[in-house]
DRENTOR-958044 format. One record per residue: residue number from 1; z, x, y of N, C-alpha, C in turn; residue in three letters. Coordinates in pm, whole numbers, plus 32768, in hexadecimal, padded with zeros to 4 digits. Example, Ala and Ser with C-alpha at 12.3 -4.5 7.8 and 13.67 -1.06 7.14 Angstrom:
<rs>
+-----+------+------+------+------+------+------+------+------+------+-----+
!   n !   nw !   nu !   nv !  caw !  cau !  cav !   cw !   cu !   cv ! res !
+-----+------+------+------+------+------+------+------+------+------+-----+
!   1 ! 830C ! 8527 ! 7DC7 ! 830C ! 84CE ! 7E3E ! 830C ! 8528 ! 7EB6 ! Ala !
!   2 ! 82C4 ! 8505 ! 7F1F ! 82CA ! 8557 ! 7F96 ! 8313 ! 850A ! 8003 ! Ser !
+-----+------+------+------+------+------+------+------+------+------+-----+
</rs>
This chain:
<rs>
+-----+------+------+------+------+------+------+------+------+------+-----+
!   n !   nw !   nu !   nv !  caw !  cau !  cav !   cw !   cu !   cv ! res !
+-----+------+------+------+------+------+------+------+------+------+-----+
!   1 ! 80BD ! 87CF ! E1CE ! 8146 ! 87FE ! E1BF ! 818F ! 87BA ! E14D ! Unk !
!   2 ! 8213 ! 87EB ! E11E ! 8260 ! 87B0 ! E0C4 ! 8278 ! 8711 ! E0ED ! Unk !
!   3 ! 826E ! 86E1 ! E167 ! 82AA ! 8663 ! E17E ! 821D ! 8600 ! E18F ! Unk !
!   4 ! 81C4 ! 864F ! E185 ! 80FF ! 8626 ! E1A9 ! 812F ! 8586 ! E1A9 ! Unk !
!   5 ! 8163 ! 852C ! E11E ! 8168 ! 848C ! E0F5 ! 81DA ! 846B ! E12D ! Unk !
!   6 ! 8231 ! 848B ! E162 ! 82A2 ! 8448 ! E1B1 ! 8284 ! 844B ! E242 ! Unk !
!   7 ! 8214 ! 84A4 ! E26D ! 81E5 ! 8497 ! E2ED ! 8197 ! 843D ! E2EE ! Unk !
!   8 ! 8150 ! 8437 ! E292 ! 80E6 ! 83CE ! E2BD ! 8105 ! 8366 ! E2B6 ! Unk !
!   9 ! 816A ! 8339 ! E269 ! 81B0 ! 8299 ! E238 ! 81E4 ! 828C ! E2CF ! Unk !
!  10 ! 822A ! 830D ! E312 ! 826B ! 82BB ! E375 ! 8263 ! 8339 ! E3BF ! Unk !
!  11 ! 81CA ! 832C ! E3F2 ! 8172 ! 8374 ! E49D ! 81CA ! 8345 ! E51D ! Unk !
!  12 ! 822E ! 82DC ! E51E ! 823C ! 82AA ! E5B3 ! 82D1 ! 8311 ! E5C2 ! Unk !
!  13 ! 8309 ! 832F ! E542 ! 8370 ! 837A ! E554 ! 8358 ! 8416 ! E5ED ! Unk !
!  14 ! 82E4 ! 843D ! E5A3 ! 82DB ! 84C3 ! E611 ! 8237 ! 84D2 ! E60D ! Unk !
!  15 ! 81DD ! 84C7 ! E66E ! 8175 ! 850E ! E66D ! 815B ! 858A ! E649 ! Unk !
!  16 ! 8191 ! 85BC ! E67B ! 81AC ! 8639 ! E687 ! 81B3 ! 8675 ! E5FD ! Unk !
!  17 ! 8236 ! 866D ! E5BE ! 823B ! 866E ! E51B ! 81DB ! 8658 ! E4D7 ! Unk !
!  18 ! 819B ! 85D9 ! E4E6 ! 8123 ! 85C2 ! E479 ! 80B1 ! 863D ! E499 ! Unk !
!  19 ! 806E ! 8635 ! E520 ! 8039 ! 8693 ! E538 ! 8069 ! 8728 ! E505 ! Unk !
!  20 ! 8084 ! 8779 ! E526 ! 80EB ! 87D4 ! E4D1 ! 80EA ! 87ED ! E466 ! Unk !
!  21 ! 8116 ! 877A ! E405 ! 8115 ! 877A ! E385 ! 8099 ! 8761 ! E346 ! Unk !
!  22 ! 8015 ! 8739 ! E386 ! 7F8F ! 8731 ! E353 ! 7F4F ! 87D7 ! E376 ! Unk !
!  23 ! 7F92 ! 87F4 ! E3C1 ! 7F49 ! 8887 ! E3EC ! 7F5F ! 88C7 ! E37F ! Unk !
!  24 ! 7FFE ! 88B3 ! E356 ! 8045 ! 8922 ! E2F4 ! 8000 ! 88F3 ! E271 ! Unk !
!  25 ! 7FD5 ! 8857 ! E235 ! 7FBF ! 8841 ! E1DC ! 7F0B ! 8880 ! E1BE ! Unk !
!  26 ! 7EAD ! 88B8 ! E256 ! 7E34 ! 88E4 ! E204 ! 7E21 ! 894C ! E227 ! Unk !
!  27 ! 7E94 ! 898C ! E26E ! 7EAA ! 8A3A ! E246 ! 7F08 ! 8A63 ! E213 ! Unk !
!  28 ! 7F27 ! 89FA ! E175 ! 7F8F ! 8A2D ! E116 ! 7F50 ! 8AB2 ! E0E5 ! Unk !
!  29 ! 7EB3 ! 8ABE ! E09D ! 7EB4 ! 8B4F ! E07B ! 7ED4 ! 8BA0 ! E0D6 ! Unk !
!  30 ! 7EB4 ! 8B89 ! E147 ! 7ECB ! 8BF7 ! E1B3 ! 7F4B ! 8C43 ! E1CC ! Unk !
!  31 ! 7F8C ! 8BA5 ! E205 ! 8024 ! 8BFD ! E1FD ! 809F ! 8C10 ! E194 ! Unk !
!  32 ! 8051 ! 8BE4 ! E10B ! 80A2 ! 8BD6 ! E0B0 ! 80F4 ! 8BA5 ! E09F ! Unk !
!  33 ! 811F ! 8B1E ! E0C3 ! 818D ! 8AD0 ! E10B ! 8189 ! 8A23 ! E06D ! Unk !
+-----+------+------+------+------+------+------+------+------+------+-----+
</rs>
């Protein structure tokens, strides 16, 4: 996802989010996002 390095710097913020945002970041071709 757009935020992929601010999640990962700081994972304790939301699981959830990071997760999420790794989905979105390796089906960027997919969903064009």
């Amino acid at each position: 996802g757009v935020g992929s390095t601010f999640t990962l710097e700081i994972p304790i913020r939301s699981p959830l989010i990071a997760d999420d945002d790794a989905n979105r970041t390796s089906g960027t071709n997919k969903k064009g996002e």
